[in-house]
N, C-alpha and C positions, 0 to 999 in steps of 0.2 A: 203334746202338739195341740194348738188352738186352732182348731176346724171350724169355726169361725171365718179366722182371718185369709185361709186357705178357699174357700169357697168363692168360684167364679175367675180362678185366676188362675190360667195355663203359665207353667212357668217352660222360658225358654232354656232350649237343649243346647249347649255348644260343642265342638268336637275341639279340645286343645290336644297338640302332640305332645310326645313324650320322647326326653332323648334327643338325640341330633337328627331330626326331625321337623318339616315343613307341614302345613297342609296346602293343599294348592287347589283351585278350581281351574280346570285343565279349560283350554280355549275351545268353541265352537270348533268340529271337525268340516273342514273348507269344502262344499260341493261343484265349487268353481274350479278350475285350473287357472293358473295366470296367465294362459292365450286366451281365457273365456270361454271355455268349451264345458259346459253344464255336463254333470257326473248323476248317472242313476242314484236312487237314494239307497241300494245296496254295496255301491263301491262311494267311499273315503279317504280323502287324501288325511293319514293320521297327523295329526297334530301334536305338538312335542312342547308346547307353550301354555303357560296358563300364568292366573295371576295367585299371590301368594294370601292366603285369607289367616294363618294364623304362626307364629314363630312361637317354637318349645323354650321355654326358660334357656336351656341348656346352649341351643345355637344364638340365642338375644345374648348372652352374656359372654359370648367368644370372640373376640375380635378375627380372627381367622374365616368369620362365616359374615361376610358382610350385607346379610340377607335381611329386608326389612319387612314388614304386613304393609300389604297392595303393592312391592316389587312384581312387575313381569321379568316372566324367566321363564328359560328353557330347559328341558329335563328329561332326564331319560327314564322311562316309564318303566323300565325290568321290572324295578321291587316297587313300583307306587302299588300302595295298597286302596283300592273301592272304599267307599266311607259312603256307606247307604242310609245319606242321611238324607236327602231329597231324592224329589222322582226323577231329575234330569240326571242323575249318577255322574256327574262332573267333580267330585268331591275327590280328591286323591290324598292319602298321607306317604308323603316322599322322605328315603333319604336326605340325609344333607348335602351330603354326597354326590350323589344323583342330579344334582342343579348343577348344571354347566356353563350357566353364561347368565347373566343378570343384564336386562335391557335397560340402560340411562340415556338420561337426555344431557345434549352438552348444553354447559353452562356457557 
């Protein structure tokens, strides 16, 4: 190893899934109501949406999973696993599964 060339240079960490597997960064959790009625910051309307930040080999290469990196989508959190990889904890790895609806714009 040339310690050298390694000096001064943080190298960046990434979280790829594995498997039929998403990773997702889950949406801000809403402190509004939709009549506008402001929510204590110990009560949260949960939030079930995020945007998609990485696709596993395995689901890119399925035609049946037509899930792409930066699709929003909706998910159902059971099995979403924590990914403590920043301090906001918004990092989730989902099932494929588990993604129920994929939001598109019409063309």
């Amino acid at each position: 190893m040339n310690m050298a060339s390694s000096k001064g240079k943080t190298k960046l960490e990434t979280v790829e899934p594995i498997g039929k597997r998403v990773l997702i960064r889950k949406d801000q959790d809403k402190k509004t109501t939709k009549s506008g009625i402001h929510l204590p910051d110990k009560i949260e309307i949960p939030t079930l949406t995020g945007r998609v930040v990485a696709v596993s080999a395995q689901v890119d290469s399925d035609d049946d999973y037509p899930i792409l990196q930066y699709d929003r989508v909706l998910f159902n959190p059971t099995d979403a696993i924590p990914v403590d990889f920043e301090g906001d904890n918004r990092l989730f790895v989902v099932p494929i599964e588990n993604i129920v609806a994929v939001f598109r714009t019409a063309d």
